[in-house]
C-alpha positions in Angstrom: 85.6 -84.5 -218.3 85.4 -84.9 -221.9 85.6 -81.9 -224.2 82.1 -82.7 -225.6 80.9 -82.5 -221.7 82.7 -79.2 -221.1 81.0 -77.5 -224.0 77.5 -78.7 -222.7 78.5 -77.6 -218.9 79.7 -74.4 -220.2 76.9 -73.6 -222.0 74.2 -74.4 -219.1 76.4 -72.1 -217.2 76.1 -69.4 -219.8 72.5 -69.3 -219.9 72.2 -69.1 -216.1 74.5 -66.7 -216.0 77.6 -68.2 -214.2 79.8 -68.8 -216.9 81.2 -65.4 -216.4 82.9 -66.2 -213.5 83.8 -69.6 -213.6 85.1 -69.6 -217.7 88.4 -67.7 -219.1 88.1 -65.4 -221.3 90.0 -68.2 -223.8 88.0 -71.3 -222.4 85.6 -71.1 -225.0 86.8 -68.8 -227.5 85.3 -65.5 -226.1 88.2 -63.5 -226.1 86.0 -60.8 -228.7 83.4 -60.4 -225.4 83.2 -57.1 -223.5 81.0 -58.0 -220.8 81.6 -54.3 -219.4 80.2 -52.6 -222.5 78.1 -53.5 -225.8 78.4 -57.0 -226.5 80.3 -58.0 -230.1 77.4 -59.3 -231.9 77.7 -61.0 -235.7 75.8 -59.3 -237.9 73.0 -61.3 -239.6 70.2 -60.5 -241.8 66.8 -60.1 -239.4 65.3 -63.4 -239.4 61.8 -63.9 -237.0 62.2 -66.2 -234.3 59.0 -68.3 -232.0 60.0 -68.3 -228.4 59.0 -71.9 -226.9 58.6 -70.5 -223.5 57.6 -67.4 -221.4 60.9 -65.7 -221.7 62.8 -62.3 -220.3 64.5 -60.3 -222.8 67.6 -58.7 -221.2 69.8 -55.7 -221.8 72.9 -58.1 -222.2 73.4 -61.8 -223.1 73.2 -63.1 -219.2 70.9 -63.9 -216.8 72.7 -61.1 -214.8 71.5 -58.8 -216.9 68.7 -56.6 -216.2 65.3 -57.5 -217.7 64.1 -54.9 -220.0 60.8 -57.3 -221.0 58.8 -60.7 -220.3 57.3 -61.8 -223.1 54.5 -65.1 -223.8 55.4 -68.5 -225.1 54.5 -68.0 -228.7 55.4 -64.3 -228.8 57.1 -63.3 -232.5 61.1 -61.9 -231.8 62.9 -60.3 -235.1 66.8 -61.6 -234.2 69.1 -59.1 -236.2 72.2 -60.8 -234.9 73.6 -63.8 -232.9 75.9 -62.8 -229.7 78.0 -65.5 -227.9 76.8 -68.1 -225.2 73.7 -68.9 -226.9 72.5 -65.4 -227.0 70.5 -63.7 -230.0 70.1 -60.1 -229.8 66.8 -59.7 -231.1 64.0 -56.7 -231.5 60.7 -56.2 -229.8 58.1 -53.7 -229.5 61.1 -51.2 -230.4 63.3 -52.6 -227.7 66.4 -53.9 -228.5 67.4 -56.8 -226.3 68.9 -60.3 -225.6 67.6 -64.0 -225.2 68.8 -67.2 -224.5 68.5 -69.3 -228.4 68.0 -72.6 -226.0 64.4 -71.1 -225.9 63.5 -69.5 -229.0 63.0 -71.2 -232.5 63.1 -69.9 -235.9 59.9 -69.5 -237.0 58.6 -71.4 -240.5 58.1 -69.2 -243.1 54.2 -67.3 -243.4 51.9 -69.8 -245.1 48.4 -69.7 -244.6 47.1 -71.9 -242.5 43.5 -73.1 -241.6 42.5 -72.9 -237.3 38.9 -74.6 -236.1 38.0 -72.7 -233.1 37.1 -74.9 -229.8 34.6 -72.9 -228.2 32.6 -70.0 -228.9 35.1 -67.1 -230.0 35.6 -63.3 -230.0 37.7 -62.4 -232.9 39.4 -59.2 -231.5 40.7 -55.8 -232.7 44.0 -55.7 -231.1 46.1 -58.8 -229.2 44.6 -58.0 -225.8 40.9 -59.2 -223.9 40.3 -55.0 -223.5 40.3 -54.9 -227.5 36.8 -53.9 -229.1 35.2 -57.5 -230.7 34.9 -57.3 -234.3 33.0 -60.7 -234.7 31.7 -63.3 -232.5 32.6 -66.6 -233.8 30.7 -70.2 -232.4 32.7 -73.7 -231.8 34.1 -75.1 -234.9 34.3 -72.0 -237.3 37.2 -72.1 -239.4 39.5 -69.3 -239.1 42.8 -68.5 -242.0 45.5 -67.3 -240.6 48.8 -65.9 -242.4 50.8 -64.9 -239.4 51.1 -65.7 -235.9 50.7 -62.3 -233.3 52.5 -61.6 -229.6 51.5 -63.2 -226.7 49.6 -66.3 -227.4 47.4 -64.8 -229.9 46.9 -65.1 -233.6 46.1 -62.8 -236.7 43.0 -64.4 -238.2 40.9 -63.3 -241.0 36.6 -64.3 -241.2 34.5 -63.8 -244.0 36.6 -60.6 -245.3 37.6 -59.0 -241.3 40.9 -59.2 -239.8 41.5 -59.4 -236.3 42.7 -61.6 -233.5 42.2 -64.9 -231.0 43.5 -66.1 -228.4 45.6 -69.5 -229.5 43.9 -71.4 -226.6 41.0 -72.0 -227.9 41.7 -72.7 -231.7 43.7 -75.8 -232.6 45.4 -76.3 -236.5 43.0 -78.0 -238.5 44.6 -81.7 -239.4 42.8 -82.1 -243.3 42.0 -85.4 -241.7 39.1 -87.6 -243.2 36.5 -85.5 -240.9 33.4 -84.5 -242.7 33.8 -80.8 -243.9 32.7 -78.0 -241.2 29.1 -76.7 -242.6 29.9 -73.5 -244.2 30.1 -70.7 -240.9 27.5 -68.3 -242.9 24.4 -71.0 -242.3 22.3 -70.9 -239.0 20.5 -73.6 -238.2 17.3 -74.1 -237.1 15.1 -77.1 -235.6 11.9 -77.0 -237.5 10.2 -79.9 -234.6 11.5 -80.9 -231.4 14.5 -82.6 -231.8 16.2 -85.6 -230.4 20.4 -84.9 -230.0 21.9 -88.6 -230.0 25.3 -90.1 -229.6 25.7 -91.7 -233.3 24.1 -90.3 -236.4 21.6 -93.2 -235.8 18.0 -93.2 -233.8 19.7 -95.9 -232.3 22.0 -93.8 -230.4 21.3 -92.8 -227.2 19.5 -89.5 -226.9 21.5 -86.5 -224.9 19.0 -83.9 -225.3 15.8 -82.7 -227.0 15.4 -79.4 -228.2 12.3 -77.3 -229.0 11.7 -76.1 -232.0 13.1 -72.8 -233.3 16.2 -73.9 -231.6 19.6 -72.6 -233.2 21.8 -75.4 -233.7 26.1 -75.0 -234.2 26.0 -77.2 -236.9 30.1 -78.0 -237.1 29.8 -81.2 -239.9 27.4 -83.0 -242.1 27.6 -87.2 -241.5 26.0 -89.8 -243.1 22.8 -90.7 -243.8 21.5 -87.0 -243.5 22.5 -86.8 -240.5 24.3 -83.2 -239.2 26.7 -83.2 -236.2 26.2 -80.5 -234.0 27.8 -79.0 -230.5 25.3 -78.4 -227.6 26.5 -77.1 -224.1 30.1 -78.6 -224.7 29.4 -81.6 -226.3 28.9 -83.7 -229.8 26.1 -84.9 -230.8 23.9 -85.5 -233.9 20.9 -85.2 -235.5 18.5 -85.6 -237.9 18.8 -83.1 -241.2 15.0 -83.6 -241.6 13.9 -81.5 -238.7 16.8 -79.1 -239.6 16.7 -76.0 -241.8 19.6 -73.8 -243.1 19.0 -69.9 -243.1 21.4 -69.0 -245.6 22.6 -65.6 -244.7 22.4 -65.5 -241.7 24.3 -62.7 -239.8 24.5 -61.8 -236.0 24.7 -57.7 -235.6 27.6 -56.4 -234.6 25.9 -53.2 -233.2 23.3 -55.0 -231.0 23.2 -51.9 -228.0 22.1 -49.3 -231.1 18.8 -47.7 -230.8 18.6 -48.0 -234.8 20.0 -52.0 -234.5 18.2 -53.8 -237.4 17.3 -57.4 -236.5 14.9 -59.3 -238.8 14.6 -62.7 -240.3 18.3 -62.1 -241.6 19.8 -60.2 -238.9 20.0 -61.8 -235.3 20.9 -60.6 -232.0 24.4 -62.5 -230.3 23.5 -65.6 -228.4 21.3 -65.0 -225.5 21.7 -61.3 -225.9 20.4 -59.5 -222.6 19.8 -55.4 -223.1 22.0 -53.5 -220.2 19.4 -51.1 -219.5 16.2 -52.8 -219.2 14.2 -50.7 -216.9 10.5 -51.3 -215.9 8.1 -49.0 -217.8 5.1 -47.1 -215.9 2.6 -47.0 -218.8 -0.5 -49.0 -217.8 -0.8 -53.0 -219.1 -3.5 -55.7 -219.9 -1.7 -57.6 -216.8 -0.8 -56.3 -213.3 1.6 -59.0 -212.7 5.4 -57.0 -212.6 6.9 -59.4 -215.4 9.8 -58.6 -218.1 7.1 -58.0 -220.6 6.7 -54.8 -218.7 10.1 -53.7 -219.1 12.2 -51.8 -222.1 15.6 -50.1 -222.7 15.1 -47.3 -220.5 15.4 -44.5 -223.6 12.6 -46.0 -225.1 10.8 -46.6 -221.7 10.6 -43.1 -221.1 9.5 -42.2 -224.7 6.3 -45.0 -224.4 5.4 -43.0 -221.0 5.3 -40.0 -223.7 3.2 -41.5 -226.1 0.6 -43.0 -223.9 0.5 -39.5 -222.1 -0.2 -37.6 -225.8 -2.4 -40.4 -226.4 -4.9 -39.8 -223.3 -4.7 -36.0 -224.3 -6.0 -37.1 -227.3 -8.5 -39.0 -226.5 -6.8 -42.3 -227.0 -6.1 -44.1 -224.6 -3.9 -47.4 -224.9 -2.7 -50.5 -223.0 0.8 -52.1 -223.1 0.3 -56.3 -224.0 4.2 -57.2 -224.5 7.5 -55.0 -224.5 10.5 -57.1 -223.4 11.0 -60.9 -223.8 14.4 -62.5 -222.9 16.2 -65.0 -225.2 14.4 -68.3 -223.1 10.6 -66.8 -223.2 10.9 -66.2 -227.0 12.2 -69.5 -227.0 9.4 -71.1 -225.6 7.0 -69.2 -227.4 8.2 -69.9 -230.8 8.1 -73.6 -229.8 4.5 -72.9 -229.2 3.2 -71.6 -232.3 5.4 -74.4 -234.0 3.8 -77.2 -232.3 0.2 -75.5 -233.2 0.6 -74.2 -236.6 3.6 -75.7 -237.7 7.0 -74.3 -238.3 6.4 -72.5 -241.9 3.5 -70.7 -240.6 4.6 -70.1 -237.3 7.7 -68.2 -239.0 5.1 -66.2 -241.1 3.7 -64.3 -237.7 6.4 -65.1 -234.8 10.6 -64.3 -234.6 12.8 -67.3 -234.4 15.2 -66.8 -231.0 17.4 -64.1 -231.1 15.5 -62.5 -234.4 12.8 -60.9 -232.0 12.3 -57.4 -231.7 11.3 -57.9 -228.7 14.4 -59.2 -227.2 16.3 -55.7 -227.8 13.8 -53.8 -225.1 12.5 -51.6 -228.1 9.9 -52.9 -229.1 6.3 -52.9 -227.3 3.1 -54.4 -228.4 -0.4 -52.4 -227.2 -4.0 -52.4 -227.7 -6.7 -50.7 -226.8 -7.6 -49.4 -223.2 -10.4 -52.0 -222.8 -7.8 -54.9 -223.7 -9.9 -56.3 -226.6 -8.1 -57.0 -229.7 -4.6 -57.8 -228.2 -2.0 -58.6 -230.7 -4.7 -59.1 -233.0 -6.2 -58.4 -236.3 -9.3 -56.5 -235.2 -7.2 -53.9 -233.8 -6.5 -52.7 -237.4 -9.3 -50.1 -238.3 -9.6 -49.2 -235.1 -9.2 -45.1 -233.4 -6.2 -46.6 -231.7 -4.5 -47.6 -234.5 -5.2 -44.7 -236.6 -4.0 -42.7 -234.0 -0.8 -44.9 -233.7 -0.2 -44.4 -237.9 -0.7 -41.0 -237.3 1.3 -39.8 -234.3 3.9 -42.4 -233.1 6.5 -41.5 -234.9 6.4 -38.1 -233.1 7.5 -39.5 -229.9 10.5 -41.8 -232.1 8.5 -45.1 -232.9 7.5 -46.5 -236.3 4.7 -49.3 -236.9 7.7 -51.9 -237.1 5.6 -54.1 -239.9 3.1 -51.9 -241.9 0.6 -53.1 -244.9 1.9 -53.8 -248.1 5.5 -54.7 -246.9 5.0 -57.9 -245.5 7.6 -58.7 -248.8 10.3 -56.9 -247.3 10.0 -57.1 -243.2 8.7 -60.9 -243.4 6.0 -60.4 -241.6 2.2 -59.9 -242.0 0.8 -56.4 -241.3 1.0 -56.0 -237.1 -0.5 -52.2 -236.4 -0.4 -52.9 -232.9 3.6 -53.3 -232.7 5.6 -50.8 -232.4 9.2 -50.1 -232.5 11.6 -46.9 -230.7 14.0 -45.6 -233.0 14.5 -42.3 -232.0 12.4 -39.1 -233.4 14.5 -38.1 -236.4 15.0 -41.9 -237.7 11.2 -42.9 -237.1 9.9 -39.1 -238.8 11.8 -39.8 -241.9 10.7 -43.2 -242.3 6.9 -41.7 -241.6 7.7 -39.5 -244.4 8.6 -41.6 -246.6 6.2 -44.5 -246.0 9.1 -47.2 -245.6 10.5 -50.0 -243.2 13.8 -49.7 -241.4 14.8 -52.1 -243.7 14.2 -49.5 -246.8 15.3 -46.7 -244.7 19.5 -48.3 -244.4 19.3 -50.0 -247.6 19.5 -53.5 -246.2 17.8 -56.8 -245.5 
């Protein structure tokens, strides 16, 4: 056997662990090895390290040795010396240990680096699936990263948070000729039905059609005014003339709050479905048990309240709509769009997932005889001037009041109202303002 073919033999047997008992102390020069005691270990300065495969980290350089961790392909080591055999002693989670250098690799000094995500993403608090989300993310956001984290995930920053993903589901971005990703603040919106084809052509075949009021995950913009888009795992394009940008977007990151803000620049995450949707027992126009009789079950019981004070009071009241899910706001939307056009339609009814109604605290009513649903005529009326006068006693505000269609984005609607809890909806009363007005945002 050559000498070049005993080193390689030897070594193999020193990462499996038998070279201890088949090599002399001399063989290969490790005559300075105590294998009884502390290893001799050069010192080096502490250089970071990339292992290339799930790896054990042991308390000596063998594979005899016990295992004092197991740690991901990808995990960050900090080596602070190089023992013999192959063997770094290296750091981890305050454990000092030892690991084969056949699977490790030093890692390339931090530059920042840009990551497309490839699928809908949570961006994390902490390098673990338990951590709180900070951000939902959709497919195709670009993510900047500086720094790569333990355990198959990676420190990412977004639009000024820091937090983590999961590397399998973000790939390096290449800087290839690809159009530029539409900037990640925009939603998009179809303002018709919309064809999604296979080329940025009306040539192309068609894959889907969307209503109107449909979100869109805009990822590119092609040629010919043409955007390319993702829908339900796959690329497509369409026409930028039945598109519109909402600049400013944002999705709330507190969606289960009783005091959640969504509006025309606030949105609820992607088919958002309230946890405790419980069916109310005040009386409704319908007798059919539908979601539109149901509400988060705080504000359930605090509409069972107000009707009761109501009747008291003379008043009494009807429920028309409380909860809609994600789809029937959907198709409503779609509705209105096809009768009156998507401008107006946007004047009166919530784009998907920018519907009050879709959090289960908000409730529409009329009068006890049903007339004037969801319409003007119920303005003026002893119902309504009962509502202005008295809901927010029982923690509900008239969501869009006169005079502030400027700020909520909506015309005046004194038939919907909105649970907010008693001391929220009192000061508002107070101090004749909108939720919006109330938290100092839009």
């Amino acid at each position: 056997m050559t000498e070049v073919n005993k080193q390689r033999f030897y070594k193999k047997l020193a990462v499996t662990g038998l070279a201890f008992t088949l090599v002399g102390a001399g063989t290969l020069g490790l005559h300075s090895l105590n294998f009884t005691g502390e290893p001799t270990v050069a010192s080096a300065a502490a250089e970071t390290y990339t292992t290339t495969a799930n790896l054990n980290i042991r308390s000596g350089p063998s594979t005899s040795n016990a295992i004092i961790a197991t740690v991901k392909q990808g995990t960050q080591l900090t080596v602070v010396g190089q023992a013999a055999s192959g063997w770094l002693k290296v750091s981890y989670q305050g454990k000092t240990g030892y690991v084969s250098s056949e699977y490790v690799k030093k890692s390339a000094s931090s530059t920042t680096k840009t990551y497309v995500t490839t699928a809908n993403l949570n961006i994390r608090s902490g390098l673990s699936t338990s951590s709180a989300i900070v951000v939902t993310v959709k497919q195709g956001t670009q993510l900047t990263s500086t720094e790569q984290a333990a355990n198959g995930w990676l420190k990412v920053s977004y639009q000024g948070k820091t937090g983590y993903v999961s590397t399998q589901y973000v790939k390096e971005s290449t800087g290839s000729s690809e159009p530029a990703p539409a900037p990640a603040a925009s939603v998009y919106v179809a303002t018709a039905n919309l064809n999604v084809r296979t080329t940025a052509s009306t040539s192309g075949a068609v894959m889907a059609t969307l209503k109107a009021g449909t979100q869109l995950d805009v990822t590119a913009k092609a040629a010919n005014g043409w955007l390319k888009i993702t829908y339900q795992g796959k690329v497509g394009y369409v026409s930028g003339q039945y598109v519109r940008a909402l600049a400013g977007m944002k999705v709330v990151s507190n969606p289960e709050s009783i005091q959640v803000v969504v509006n025309k620049q606030n949105k609820l995450p992607e088919n958002y479905v309230p946890k405790d949707l419980v069916y109310t027992t005040i009386p409704f126009t319908f007798k059919e048990q539908t979601e539109k009789k149901k509400m988060r079950s705080e504000a359930a019981a605090a509409i069972a309240q107000l009707f009761a004070g109501a009747k008291k009071q003379g008043v009494t009241l009807l429920g028309v709509s409380a909860y809609r899910s994600h789809a029937t706001q959907s198709a409503l939307f779609s509705s209105y769009v096809q009768r009156d056009g998507y401008d107006k339609a946007a004047t009166y009814s919530a784009l998907p997932g920018t519907s009050e109604h879709e959090t289960g605290l908000g409730i529409d009513v009329t009068k006890g005889d049903g007339t004037c649903a969801a319409q003007d005529c119920f303005g003026g009326t002893k119902e309504a001037t009962w509502l202005d006068a008295h809901a927010a006693e029982y923690g509900f505000i008239i969501r869009y009041p006169k005079g502030k269609e400027a700020v909520t984005g909506y015309k005046y609607e004194p038939w919907h109202l909105r649970y907010v809890g008693k001391p929220v909806a009192q000061a508002i009363k107070s101090k004749g303002i909108t939720l919006e007005e109330y938290y100092g945002i839009k």
